[in-house]
N, C-alpha and C positions, 0 to 999 in steps of 0.2 A: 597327611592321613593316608593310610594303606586302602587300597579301594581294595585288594586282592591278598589274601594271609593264609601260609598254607604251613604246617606243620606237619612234618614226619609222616605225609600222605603216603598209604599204602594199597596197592591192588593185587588182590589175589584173583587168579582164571585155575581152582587143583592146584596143582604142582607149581604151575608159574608163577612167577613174582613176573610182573608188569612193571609197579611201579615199587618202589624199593626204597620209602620212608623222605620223599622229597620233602625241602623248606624252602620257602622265598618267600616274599613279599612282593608288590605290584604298587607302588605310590599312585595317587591320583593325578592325572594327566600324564603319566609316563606311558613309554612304549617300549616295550618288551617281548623280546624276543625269545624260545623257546627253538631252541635246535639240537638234531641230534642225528643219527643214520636213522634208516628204516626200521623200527619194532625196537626203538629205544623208549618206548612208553610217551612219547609226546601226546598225540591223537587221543588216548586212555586219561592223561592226567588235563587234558581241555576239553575233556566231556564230561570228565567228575566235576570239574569248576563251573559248567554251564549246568549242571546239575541232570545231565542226561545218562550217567553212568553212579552206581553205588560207590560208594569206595568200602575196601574192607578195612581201613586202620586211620587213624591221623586227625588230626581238626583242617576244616576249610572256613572261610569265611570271606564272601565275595559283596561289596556293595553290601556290608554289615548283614548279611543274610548268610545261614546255611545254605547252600544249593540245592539240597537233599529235601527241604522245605519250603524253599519260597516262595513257592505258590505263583499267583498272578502279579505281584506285585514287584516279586523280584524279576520275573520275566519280562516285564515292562519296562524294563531298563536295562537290559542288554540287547546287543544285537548280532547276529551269528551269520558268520559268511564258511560256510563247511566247504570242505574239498572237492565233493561232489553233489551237489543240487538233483533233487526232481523239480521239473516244471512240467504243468498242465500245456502242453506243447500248442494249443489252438488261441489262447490269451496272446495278445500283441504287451508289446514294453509296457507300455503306461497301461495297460487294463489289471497286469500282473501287477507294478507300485502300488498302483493306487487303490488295488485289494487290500497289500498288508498296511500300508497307509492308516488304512480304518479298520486294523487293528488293534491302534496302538492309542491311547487315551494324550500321550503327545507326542504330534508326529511334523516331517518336515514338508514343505512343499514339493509333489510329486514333482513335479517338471524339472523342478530346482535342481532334486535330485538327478533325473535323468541327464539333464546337461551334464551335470558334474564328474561322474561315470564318463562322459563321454558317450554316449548313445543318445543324442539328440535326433540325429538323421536317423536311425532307425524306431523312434516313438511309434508308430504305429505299426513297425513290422510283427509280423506274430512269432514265437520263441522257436517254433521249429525251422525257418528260416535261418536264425543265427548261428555263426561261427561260432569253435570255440572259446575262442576268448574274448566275443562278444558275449557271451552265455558266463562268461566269469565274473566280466560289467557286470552283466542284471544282476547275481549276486551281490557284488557291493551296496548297490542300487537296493537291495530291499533290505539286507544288514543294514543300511545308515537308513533308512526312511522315518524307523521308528522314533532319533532322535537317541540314540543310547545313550549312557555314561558311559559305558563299558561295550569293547567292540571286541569280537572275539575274529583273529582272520587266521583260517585255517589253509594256508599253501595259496595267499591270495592270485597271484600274478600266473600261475603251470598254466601254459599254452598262451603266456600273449609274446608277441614279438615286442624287439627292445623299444619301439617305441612306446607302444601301452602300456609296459612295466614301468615306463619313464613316466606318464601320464597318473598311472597309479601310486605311484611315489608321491607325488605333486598332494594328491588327493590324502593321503595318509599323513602326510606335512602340515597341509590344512587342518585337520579333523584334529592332532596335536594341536598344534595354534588357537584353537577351538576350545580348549583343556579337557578331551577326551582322553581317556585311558584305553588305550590296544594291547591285548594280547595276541602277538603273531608268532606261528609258527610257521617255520619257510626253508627249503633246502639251499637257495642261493645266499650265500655268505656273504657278498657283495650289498643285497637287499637288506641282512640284518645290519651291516657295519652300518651302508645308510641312513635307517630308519630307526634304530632303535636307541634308545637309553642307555638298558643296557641289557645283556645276552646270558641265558641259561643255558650250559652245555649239559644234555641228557644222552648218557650211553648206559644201556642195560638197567633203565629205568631211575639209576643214581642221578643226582647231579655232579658232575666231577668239574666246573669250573663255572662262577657267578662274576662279574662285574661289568664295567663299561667297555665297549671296541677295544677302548683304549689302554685299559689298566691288563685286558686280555694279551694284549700286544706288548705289553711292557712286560710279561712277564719271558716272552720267549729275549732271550739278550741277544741271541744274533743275527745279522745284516745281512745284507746281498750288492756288494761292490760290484757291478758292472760297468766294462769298456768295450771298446776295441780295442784291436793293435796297431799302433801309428805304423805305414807305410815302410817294408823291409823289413820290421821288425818280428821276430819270433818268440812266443810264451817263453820259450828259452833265453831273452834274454832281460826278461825282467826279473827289477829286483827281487832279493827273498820276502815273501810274504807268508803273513800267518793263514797259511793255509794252501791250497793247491787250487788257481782257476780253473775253472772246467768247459768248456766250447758250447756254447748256446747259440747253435746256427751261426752268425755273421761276428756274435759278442760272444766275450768269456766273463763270468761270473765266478765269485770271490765272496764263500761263505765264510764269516767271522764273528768274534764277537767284540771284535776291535776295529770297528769301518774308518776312525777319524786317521788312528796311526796307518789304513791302509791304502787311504786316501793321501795322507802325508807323503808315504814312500811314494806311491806311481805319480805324485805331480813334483817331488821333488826331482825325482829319476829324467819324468820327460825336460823340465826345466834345463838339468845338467846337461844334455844331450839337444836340447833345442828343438824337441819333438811337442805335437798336441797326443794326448791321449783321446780319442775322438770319444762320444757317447758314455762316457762318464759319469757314474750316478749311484747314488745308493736307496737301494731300497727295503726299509724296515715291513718286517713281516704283517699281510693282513691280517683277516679275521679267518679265511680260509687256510692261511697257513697255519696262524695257532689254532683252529677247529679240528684239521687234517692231523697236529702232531699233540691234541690231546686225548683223539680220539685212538689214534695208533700208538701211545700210552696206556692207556684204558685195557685197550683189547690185548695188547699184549702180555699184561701183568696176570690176563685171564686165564692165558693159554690162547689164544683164539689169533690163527695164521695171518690175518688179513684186514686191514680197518676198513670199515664201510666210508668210502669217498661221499664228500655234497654232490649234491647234480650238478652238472656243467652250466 
């Protein structure tokens, strides 16, 4: 069953189209991802779904509810971790949970929660104290308190270092496991491949590419052969290859869309010749790469000079 059905959603700001007649669906317990550059209409079409923006065109229907109507009932079953938070800065960890806590007509154990986040040693610190991406925790922390069905995580992870991103994954794995349904949007390509099901590519408010990491990946056909050069030897005197390697610091890389026959030639070559090809390896395109070269598709069919890159 679809927890999340969206049809030909439209936004209009005047002149601008925002968002420009999106479709998808959202299955129950999956996790999905929503990506795109800056001012590709993400942020506009997860706030019509949470039901905190109009929409001007299109049907939605979240958790069998309009957004646009849910009332209380629908609000009690989501749970929203936005980009950027206010907090009441003199509330310590657990005085803030365990506010929205008793919000929500069913909710989780406050403590529970705060372990889980990860902010147990800091329970009693008060919010002005905390780091940033301590202050991202207590976000997730009052988003999951409520017990949601439906979790909405807007840029979850901006400002933690790689191990709290690591810690947050963990937690996002769980809450799946759990058979909750997430909608996350996220600029790290890395974090969608990870986490999600599967990935909506949004540029200029369209969607221009839907399915899984994988089937994403499958659509780009070519490879990335890298070696070194065995010991005396020069790019000059390897065999013909489909295509020209290019110097990647210490390695040369060998874009194709034929990696097995290119792997054939340099290990048949070294064989003849009684050499290793050191650092040997192929590697098929991530999620970043087919993001980067659908989005620089996209913008160029547009006319527009320069694709908006993911964040580092």
């Amino acid at each position: 069953m679809a927890a999340v059905e969206v049809e030909g959603l439209r936004k209009q700001y005047g002149e601008l189209t925002a968002v420009d007649g999106l479709s998808f669906t959202i299955e129950e317990g999956e996790v999905f991802a929503l990506v795109g550059p800056n001012g590709a209409g993400k942020t506009t079409t997860v706030e019509i779904l949470e039901g905190h923006r109009h929409r001007s065109g299109g049907e939605v229907r979240v958790l069998g509810f309009d957004p646009e109507h849910g009332g209380r009932d629908f609000r009690e079953r989501i749970g929203i971790v936005l980009q950027d938070a206010g907090f009441d800065e003199d509330f310590t960890v657990a005085e803030l949970v365990g506010l929205y806590r008793g919000l929500y007509p069913r909710s989780l154990d406050a403590d529970a929660v705060i372990d889980q986040v990860g902010l147990a040693d800091k329970r009693d610190a008060r919010v002005k104290t905390l780091s940033g991406g301590q202050r991202r925790r207590l976000d997730l922390a009052l988003g999951l308190v409520g017990d949601p069905d439906l979790l909405f995580l807007d840029e979850p992870t901006t400002g933690f270092d790689p191990s709290a991103r690591r810690r947050a994954w963990e937690l996002v794995d769980g809450l799946k496991a759990l058979g909750k349904t997430i909608l996350l949007t996220t600029h790290y390509m890395d974090e969608a491949e990870h986490l999600a099901d599967r990935v909506g590519v949004v540029v200029r408010g369209r969607l221009v590419a839907l399915g899984t990491p994988a089937e994403l990946g499958a659509g780009q056909h070519e490879a990335v052969v890298s070696f070194r050069l065995p010991a005396g030897v020069d790019v000059a005197d390897l065999p013909p290859l489909d295509g020209r390697p290019v110097a990647q610091g210490l390695e040369w890389e060998l874009t194709t869309a034929h990696p097995t026959a290119a792997l054939h030639t340099l290990t048949g070559w070294a064989l003849e010749r009684g050499v290793d090809v050191p650092a040997l390896s192929v590697r098929r395109p991530s999620l970043e790469d087919v993001y980067l070269a659908l989005v620089g598709d996209q913008t160029a069919a547009e006319g527009i000079d320069e694709p908006v890159r993911s964040a580092p």
